[in-house]
N, C-alpha and C positions, 0 to 999 in steps of 0.2 A: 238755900237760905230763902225766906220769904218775910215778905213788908205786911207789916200790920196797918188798914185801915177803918179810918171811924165814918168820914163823910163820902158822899157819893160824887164829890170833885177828886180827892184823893184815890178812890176807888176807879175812876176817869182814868188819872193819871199815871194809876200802876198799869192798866191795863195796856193803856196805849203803848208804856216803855216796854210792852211785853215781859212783865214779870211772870215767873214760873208760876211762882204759890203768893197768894194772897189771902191773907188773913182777916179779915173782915168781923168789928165787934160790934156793939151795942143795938141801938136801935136799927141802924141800918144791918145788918145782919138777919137780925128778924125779916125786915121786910124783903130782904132777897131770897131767903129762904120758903116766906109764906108765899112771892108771888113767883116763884121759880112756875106754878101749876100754866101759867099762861103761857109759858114759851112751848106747851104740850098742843096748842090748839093749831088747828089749821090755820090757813091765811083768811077763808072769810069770817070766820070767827074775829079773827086779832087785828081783821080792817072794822071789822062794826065796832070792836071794844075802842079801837084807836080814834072811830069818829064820835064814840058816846062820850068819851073822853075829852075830846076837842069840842064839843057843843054842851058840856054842863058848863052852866054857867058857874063863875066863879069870885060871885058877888057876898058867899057867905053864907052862914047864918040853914034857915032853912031852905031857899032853894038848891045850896050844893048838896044839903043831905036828899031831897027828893033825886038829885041829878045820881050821887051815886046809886042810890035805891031802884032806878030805873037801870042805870047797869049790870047791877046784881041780879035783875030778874032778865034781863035781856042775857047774860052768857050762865047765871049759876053759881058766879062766885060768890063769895063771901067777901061785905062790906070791906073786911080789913085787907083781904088780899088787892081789892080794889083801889084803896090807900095805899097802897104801897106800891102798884103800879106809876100809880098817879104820880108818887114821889121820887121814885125810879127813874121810872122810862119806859115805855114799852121797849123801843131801839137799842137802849142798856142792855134790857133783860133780855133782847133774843140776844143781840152781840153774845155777851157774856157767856151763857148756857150753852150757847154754841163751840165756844172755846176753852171756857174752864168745866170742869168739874167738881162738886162735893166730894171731897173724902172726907170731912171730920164735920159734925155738926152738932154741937153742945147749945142746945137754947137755955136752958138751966142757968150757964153761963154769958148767953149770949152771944157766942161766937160760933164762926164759922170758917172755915178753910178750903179755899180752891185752888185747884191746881190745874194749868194749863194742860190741854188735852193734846197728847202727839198725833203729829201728821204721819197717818200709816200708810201714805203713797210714795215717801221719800226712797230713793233707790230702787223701788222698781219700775221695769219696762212695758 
């Protein structure tokens, strides 16, 4: 059985209660899917993205667009994947990645489904 979520509080929530499968729709679906690319980076990579992150300013307007734009050429992503970290999480997305995985991903749709990854160390010595 798995729980369908829309928000990234709900998405929180299933995770913590250790839900098996998690269904994941709309907009936030995309954006986990698009910034899944970051949890691929090493650790000094995903501390400079984490400090670029923490120092754009977030007054609006045109200096958060320069702040992201300075991101994007500092690791290579792409603006939207950048957005969707920023809305995420970085600490979400490694959590997450680490313990679910994709098995279904309909953007068409919008949605996405993950399924908690088993622990292959259980019973042996």
């Amino acid at each position: 059985m798995s729980i369908t979520v829309e928000t990234k509080e709900e998405l929180e929530k299933a995770m913590k209660n250790g839900e098996k499968e998690i269904v994941v729709i709309g907009e936030l679906a995309e954006k986990l899917h698009k910034s899944k690319k970051v949890t691929k980076f090493g650790a000094p990579t995903i501390a400079a993205l984490t400090a670029a992150i923490a120092a754009a300013p977030f007054t609006g307007g045109i200096s958060t667009t320069l702040g992201v734009s300075a991101i994007a050429t500092l690791t290579g992503l792409e603006v939207a994947v950048i957005i969707g970290v920023v809305f995420i999480g970085i600490s979400l997305l490694i959590v997450l990645y680490k313990d679910y995985e994709e098995i279904e991903v309909d953007m068409d749709k919008r949605r996405l489904k993950l399924r908690k990854k088993q622990n292959s160390n259980v019973g042996w010595l």
